[in-house]
C-alpha positions in Angstrom: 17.3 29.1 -18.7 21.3 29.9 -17.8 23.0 27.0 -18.1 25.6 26.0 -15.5 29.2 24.4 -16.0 30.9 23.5 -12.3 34.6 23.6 -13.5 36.8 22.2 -10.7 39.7 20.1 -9.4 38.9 16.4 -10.0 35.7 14.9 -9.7 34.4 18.4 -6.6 32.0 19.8 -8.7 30.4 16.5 -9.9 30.0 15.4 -6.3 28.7 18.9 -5.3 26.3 18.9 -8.2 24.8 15.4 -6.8 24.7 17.2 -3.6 23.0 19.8 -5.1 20.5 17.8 -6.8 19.5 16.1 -3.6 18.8 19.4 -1.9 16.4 20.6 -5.2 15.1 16.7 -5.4 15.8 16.3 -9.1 18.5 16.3 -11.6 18.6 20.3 -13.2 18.6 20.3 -16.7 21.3 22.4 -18.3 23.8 21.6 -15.9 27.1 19.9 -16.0 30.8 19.6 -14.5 34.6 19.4 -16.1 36.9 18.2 -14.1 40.8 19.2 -14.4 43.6 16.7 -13.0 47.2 16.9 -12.1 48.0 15.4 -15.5 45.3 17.8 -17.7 46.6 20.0 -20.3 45.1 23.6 -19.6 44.3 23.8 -23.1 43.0 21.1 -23.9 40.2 21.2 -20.6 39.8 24.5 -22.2 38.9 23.4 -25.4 36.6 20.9 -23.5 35.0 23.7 -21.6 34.3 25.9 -25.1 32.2 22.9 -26.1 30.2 22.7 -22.9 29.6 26.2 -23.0 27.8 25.9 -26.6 26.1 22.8 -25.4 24.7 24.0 -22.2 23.8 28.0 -23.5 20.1 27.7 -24.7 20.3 31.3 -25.5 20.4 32.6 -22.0 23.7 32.5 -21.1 25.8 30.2 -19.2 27.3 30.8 -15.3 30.6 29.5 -14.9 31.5 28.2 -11.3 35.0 27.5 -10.7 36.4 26.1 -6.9 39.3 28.5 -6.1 40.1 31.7 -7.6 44.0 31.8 -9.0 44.0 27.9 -9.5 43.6 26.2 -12.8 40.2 25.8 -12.7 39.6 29.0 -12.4 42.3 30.3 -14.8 40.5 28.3 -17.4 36.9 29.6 -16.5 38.1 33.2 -16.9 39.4 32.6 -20.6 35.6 31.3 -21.1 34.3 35.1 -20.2 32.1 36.7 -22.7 30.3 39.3 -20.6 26.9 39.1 -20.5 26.8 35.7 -22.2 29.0 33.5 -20.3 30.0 34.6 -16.8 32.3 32.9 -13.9 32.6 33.2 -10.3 34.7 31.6 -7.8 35.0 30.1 -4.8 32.0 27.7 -5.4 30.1 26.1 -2.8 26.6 24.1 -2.0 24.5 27.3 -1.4 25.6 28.9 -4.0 25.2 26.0 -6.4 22.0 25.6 -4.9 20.8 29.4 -5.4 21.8 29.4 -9.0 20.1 26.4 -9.5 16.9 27.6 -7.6 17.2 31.5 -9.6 18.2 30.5 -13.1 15.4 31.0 -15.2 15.8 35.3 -14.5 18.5 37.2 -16.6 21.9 36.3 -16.2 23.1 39.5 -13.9 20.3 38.3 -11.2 21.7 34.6 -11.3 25.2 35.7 -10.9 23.7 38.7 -7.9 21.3 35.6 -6.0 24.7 33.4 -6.9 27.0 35.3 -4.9 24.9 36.3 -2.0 24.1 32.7 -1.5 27.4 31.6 -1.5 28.1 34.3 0.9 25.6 34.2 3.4 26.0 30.2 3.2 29.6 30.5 5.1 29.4 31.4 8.7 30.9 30.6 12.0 28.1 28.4 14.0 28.4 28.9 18.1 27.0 26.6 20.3 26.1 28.2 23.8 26.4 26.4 27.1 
């Protein structure tokens, strides 16, 4: 099973990951969120991460999902990169969270692929005809 570390601003990915487990009606194993704040050292969240990293990869790998791409979240999630054993992407949102939780037990390059087109296809401009 990939695990999965949300890494955003604040307390985002813990709220999206409750979300999350809502839509999938349980708590996912394998699955946690870091936080960084206004007053976080970069380092020291990164050093946080590493650890959640080894603690969430079961042998699998482990998907990184950061918020924004350029921010510190994300800056930090790249320096985690090890390809094919710990991969990121950005721009994180609730169908995307909720694909990789839903794909996770295939190979890493399928959770990331399924990742990536959910959080795509999840984003679109709803009109409402008279």
């Amino acid at each position: 099973m990939i695990g999965i570390l949300v890494l955003t601003h604040e307390d985002l990915g813990d709220h999206m990951i409750r979300c999350a487990s809502h839509v999938v009606g349980m708590q996912p194993l394998q699955l946690r969120h870091l936080g960084v704040f206004v007053q976080d050292d970069p380092d020291v969240v990164l050093s946080r991460a590493r650890a959640l990293v080894q603690q969430l990869d079961s042998g699998d790998g482990v998907l990184v999902l950061s918020d924004m791409f350029g921010a510190t979240p994300c800056n930090i999630a790249s320096r985690l990169v090890q390809p094919g054993k710990v991969e990121c992407i950005a721009g994180v949102n609730l169908p995307m969270l909720v694909r990789v939780l839903t794909y996770r037990n295939e190979p890493l390059p399928v959770v990331i692929d399924k990742g990536l087109s959910g959080g795509q296809s999840g984003v679109l401009s709803i009109n409402v005809e008279s």
